[in-house]
C-alpha positions as CSV (number, residue, x, y, z in Angstrom):
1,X,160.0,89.5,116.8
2,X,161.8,86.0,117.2
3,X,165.3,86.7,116.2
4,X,167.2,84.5,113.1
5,X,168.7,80.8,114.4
6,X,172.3,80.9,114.3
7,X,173.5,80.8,110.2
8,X,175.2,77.2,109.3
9,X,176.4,76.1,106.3
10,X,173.3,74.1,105.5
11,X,171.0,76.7,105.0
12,X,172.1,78.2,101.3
13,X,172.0,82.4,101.7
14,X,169.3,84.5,99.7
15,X,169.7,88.1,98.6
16,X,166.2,89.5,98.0
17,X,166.5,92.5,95.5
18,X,163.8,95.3,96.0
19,X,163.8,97.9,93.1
20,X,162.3,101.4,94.2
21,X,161.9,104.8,93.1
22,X,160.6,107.9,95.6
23,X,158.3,105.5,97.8
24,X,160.5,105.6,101.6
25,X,157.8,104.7,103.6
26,X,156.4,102.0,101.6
27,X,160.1,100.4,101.2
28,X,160.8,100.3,104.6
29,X,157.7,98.3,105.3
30,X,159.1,95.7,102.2
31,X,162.7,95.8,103.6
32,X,161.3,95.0,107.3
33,X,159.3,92.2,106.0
34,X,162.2,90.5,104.6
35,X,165.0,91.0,107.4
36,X,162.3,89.8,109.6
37,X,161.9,86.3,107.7
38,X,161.9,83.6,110.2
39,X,165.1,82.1,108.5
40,X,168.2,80.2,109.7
41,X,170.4,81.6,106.9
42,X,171.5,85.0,105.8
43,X,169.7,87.2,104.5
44,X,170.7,90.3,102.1
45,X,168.3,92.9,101.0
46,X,169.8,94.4,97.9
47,X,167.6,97.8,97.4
48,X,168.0,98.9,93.9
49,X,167.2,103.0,93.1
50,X,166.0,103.6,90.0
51,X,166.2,106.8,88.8
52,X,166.5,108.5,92.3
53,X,168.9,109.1,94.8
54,X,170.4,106.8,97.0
55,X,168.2,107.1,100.4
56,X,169.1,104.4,102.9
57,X,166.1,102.6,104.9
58,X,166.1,102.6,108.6
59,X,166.5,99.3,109.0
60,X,169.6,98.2,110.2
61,X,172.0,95.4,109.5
62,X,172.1,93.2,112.4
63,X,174.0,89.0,112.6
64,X,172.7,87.2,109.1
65,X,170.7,90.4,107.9
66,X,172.1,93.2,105.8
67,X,171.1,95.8,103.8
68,X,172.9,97.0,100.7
69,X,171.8,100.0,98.4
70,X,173.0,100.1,94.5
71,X,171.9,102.7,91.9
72,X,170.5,101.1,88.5
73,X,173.2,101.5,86.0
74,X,171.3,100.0,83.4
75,X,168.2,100.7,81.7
76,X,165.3,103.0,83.7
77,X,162.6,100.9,84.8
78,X,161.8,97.9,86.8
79,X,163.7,95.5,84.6
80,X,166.6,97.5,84.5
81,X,166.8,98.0,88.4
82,X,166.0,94.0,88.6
83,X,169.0,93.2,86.4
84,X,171.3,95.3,88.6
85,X,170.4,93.4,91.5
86,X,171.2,90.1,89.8
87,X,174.4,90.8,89.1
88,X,175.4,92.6,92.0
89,X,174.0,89.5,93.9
90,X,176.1,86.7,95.7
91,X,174.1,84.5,97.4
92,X,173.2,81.0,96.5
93,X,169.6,82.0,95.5
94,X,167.6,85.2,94.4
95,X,164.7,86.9,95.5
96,X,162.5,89.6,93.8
97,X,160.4,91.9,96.1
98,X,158.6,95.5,94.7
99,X,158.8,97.9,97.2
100,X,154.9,98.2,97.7
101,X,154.6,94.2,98.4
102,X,155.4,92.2,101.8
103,X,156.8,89.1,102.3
104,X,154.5,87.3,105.4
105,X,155.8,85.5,108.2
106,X,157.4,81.8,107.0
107,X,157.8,82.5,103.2
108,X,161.4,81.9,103.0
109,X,162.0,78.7,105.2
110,X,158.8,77.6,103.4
111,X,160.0,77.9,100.1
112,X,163.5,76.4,100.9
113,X,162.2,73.0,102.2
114,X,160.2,72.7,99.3
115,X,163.6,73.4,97.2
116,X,165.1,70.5,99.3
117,X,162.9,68.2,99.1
118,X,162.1,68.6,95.2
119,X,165.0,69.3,94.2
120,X,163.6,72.1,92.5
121,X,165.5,75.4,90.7
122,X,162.5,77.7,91.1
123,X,160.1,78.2,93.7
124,X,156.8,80.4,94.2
125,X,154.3,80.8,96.8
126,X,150.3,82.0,96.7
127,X,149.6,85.5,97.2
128,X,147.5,88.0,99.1
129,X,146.1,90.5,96.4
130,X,145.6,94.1,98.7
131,X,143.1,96.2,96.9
132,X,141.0,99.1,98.6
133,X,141.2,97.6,101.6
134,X,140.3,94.0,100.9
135,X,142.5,90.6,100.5
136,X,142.3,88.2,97.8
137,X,143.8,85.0,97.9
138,X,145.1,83.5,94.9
139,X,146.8,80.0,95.4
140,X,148.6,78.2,92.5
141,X,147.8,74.6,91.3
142,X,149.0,71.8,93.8
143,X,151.8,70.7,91.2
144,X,154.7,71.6,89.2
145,X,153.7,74.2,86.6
146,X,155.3,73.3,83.5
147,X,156.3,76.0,79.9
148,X,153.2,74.9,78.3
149,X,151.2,75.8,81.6
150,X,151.7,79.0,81.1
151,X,151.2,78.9,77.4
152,X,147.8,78.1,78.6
153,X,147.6,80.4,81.3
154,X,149.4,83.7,82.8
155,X,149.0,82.0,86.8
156,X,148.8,85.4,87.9
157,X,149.1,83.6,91.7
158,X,152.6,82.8,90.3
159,X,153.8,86.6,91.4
160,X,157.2,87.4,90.1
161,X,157.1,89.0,94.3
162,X,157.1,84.9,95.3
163,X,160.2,84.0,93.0
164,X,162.8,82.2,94.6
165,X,165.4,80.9,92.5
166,X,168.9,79.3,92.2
167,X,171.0,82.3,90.8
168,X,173.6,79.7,88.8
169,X,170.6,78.5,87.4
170,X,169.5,82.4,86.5
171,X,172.3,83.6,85.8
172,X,173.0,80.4,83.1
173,X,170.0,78.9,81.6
174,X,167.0,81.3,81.7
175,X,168.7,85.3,81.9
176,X,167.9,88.5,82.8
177,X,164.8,89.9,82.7
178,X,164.1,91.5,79.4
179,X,164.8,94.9,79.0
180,X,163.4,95.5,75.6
181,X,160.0,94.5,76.0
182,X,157.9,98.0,74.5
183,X,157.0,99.9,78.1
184,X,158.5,97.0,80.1
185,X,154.7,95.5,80.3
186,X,154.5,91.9,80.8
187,X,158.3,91.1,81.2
188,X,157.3,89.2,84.6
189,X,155.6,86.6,82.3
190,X,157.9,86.8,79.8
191,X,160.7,85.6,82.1
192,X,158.2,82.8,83.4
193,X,157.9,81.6,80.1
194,X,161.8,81.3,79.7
195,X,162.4,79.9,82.8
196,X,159.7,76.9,82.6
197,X,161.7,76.2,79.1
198,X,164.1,74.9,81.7
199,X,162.2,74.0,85.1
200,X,159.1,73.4,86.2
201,X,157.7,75.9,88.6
202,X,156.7,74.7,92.3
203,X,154.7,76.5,94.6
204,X,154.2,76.7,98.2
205,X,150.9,76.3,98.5
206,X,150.0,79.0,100.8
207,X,149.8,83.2,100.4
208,X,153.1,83.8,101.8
209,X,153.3,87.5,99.9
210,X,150.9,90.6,100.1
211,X,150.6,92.0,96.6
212,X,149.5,95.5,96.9
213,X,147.6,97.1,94.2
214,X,146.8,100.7,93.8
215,X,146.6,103.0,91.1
216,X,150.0,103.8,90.1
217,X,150.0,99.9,89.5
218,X,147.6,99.9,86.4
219,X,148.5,100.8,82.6
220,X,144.6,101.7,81.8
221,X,146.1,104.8,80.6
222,X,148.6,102.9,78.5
223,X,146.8,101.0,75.5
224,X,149.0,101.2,72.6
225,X,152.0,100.0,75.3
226,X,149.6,96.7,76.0
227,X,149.2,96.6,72.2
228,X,152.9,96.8,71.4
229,X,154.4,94.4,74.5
230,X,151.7,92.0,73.9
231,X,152.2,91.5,70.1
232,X,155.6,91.1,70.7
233,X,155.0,88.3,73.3
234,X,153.8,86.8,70.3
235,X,156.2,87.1,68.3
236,X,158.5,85.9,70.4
237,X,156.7,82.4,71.5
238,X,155.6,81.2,68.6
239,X,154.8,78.0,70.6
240,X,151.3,80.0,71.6
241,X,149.9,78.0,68.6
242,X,150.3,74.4,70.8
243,X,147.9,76.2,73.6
244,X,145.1,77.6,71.5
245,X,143.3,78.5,74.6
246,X,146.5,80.8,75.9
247,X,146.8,82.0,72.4
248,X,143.1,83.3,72.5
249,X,143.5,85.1,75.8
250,X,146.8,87.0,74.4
251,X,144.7,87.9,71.2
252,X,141.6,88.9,73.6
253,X,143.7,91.3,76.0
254,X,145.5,93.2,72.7
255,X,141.7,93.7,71.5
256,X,140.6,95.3,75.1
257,X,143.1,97.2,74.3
258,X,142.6,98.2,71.3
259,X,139.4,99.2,72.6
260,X,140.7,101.1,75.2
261,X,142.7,102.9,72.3
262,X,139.3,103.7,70.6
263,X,140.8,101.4,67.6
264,X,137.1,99.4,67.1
265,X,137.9,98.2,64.0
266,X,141.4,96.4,65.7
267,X,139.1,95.8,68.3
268,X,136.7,93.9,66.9
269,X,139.5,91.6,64.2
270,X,141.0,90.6,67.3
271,X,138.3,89.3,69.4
272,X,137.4,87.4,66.3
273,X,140.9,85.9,65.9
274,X,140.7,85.3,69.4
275,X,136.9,83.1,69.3
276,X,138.6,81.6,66.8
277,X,140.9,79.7,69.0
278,X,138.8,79.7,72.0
279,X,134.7,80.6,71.6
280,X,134.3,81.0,75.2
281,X,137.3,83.7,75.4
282,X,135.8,86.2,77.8
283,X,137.9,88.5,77.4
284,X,136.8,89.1,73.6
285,X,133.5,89.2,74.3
286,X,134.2,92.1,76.9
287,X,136.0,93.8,74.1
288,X,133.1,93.6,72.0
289,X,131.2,95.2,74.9
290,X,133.4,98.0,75.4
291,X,133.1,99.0,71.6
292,X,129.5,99.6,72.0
293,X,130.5,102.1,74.5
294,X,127.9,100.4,77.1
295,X,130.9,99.9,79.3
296,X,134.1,101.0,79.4
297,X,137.7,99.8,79.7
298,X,138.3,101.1,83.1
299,X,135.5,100.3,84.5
300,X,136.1,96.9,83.1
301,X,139.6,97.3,85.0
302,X,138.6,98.5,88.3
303,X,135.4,95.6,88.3
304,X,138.5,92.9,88.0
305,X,140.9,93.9,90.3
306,X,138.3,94.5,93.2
307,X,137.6,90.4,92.7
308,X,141.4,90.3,92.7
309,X,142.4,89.6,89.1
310,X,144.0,91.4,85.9
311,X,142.4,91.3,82.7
């Protein structure tokens, strides 16, 4: 391991904040991979426990790398334990890492030239999706990503893992992460939207982060959660209307869900609201196909992420 260049003042420090709850082993991996960053300025891991005791990684604090442990003291859950860390934080810029995903070798220095030489508030970086033993890459456009980009599109390569961002800027013009949102599901892209109501979003374009999907990642058992968060996505961004493609692919997900729920007759309304923005919405059409009862939504589920993608 090639140990950190010696801190100066022109490197600005980053705390990375790592929620966790009973998974040791696969925090200490998460916690190594940022200490060991190939950066010249200090780095803090702020691990945030959420809804567990406080157990202490092994890895030690060492010149421009410490470790600092918190409990979440605000609502259960990964938006919660996120918003602890934010405003426990005091470095110049903020970091989000789960406890089951790595940073890889150059992401930080990486993402702070790009800051410098953009001038830039936010910063991302491509991603490795894991799954069953197999890498995806998924690389974001080549530009900035603007708020009706992702009216259009989720950018599920823009992983809220890859976040690097000015905390002033955070903590001032786009907030905390949401805590309200009905099972916390999609507050990642909820935040995004905020955030690009204020910056553009650029990307390193390279899979600097391994995103590691497994089973206790998917909400397959949680329909009527989907249903709820995503209808209230909707409500909320009423702007949905400008991208009638990203308003179809909302409408299409809440009826695979609705499927999922056994709800046909939501179902099928849905998938016709969404081919009503968009007629090519796939993910309606796979709705419609689950209804039958050919197929169904967990199959559907486990077919995506093997290529790497959500629905």
């Amino acid at each position: 391991m090639r140990e950190p260049e010696a801190t100066t003042a022109s490197w600005p420090s980053v705390c990375a904040i790592v929620p966790t709850r009973d998974r040791p082993t696969l925090l200490a991996r998460a916690v190594t991979a940022v200490l060991d960053q190939d950066y010249p300025g200090d780095i803090e891991c702020l691990v945030v426990f959420d809804q567990s005791d406080i157990e202490a990684p092994a890895a030690g604090n060492r010149p421009g790398r410490t470790v600092r442990c918190i409990q979440n003291g605000r609502s259960p859950g990964l938006a919660g334990a996120r918003n602890s860390g934010i405003l426990a934080a005091q470095a110049d810029l903020i970091a989000f890492c789960d406890d089951d995903d790595e940073w890889l070798a150059g992401k930080l220095r990486a993402q702070v030239d790009l800051m410098r030489s953009t001038n830039s508030a936010l910063v991302a970086t491509g991603i490795r999706v894991h799954f069953r033993g197999r890498d995806r890459v998924r690389l974001p456009p080549p530009r900035p990503l603007s708020h009706d980009d992702f009216l259009k599109d989720r950018h599920m390569e823009v992983n809220p893992c890859t976040v690097l961002v000015d905390r002033l800027v955070l903590l001032g013009s786009i907030g905390l992460v949401d805590e309200t949102i009905p099972g916390g599901y999609g507050e990642d892209y909820e935040w995004l939207l905020r955030a690009t109501r204020f910056t553009d979003i650029r990307s390193v374009p390279a899979p600097l982060v391994r995103v590691n999907w497994h089973a206790s990642s998917f909400f397959a058992d949680r329909w009527q959660t989907i249903v709820s968060a995503l209808q209230d996505l909707l409500d909320r961004n009423p702007d949905f209307v400008r991208q009638p493609r990203g308003l179809a692919r909302i409408e299409g997900q809440i009826a695979f869900a609705q499927a999922g729920l056994g709800d046909t007759r939501a179902a099928r309304s849905w998938a016709r609201r969404a081919l009503s923005h968009r007629w090519t919405e796939p993910r309606a059409y796979v709705a419609l196909l689950c209804c039958t009862g050919l197929v169904t939504n967990e199959t559907v589920v486990r077919l995506a992420h093997r290529a790497g993608r959500g629905i």
